[in-house]
C-alpha positions as CSV (number, residue, x, y, z in Angstrom):
1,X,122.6,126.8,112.8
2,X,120.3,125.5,110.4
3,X,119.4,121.9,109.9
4,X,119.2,122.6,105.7
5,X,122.2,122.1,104.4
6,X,122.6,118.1,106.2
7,X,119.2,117.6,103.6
8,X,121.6,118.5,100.7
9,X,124.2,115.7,101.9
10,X,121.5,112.5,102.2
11,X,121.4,109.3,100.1
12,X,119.7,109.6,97.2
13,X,117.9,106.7,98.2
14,X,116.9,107.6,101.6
15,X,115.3,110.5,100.0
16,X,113.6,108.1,97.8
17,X,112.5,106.5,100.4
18,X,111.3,109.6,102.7
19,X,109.1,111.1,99.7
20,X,107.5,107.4,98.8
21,X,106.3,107.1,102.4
22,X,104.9,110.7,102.3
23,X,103.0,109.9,99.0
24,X,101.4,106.8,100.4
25,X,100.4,108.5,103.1
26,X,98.8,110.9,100.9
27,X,97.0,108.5,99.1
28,X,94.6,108.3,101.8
29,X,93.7,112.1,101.4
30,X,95.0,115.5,102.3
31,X,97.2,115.7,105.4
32,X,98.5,118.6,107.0
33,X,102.6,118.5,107.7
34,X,102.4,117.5,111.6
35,X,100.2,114.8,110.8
36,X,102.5,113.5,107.8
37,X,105.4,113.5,110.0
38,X,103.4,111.3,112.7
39,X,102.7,108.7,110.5
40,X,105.8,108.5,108.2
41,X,108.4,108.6,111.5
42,X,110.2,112.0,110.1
43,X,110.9,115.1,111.9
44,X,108.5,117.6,110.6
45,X,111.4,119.3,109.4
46,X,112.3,116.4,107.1
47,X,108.3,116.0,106.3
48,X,108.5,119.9,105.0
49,X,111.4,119.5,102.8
50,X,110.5,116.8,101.2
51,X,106.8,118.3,100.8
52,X,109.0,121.1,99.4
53,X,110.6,118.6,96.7
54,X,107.3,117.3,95.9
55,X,105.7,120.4,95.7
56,X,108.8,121.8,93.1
57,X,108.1,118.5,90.7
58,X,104.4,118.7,90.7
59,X,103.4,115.7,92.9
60,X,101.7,117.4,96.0
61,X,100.0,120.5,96.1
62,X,98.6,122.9,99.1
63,X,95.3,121.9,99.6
64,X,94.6,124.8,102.3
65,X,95.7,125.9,105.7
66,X,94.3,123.6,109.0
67,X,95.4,124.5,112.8
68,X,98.0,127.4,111.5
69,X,99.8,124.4,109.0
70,X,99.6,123.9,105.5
71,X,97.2,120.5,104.3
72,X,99.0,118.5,101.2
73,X,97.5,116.9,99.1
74,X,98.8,114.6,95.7
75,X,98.4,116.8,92.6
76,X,95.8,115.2,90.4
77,X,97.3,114.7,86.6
């Protein structure tokens, strides 16, 4: 069974919280998910669902495609 639907049920907050520590650690430059995931302490699977958010609302964008996993970067306004 699929780990989706427990996203759907998290604290606003903690969501808050998981995509604020994702975008600072964007602010250093593009990252590709696995390395996101280190340094933020999510599951990759968290990582890529909140890169999914982000991605939806215009803050991150694929930068390109490193080791056979997509690089984010922040979207530039």
């Amino acid at each position: 069974m699929t780990e989706f639907p427990v996203y759907f049920n998290q604290n606003y907050g903690d969501v808050l919280a998981q995509r604020n520590s994702i975008i600072e650690k964007l602010s250093t430059g593009p990252a590709r998910v696995s390395e996101i995931a280190e340094k933020t302490n999510l599951t990759k699977q968290v990582t890529m669902w909140n890169l999914l958010g982000l991605l939806r609302w215009g803050k991150v964008e694929i930068t390109g495609e490193e080791h056979h996993e997509l690089v984010f970067g922040l979207k530039e306004v």
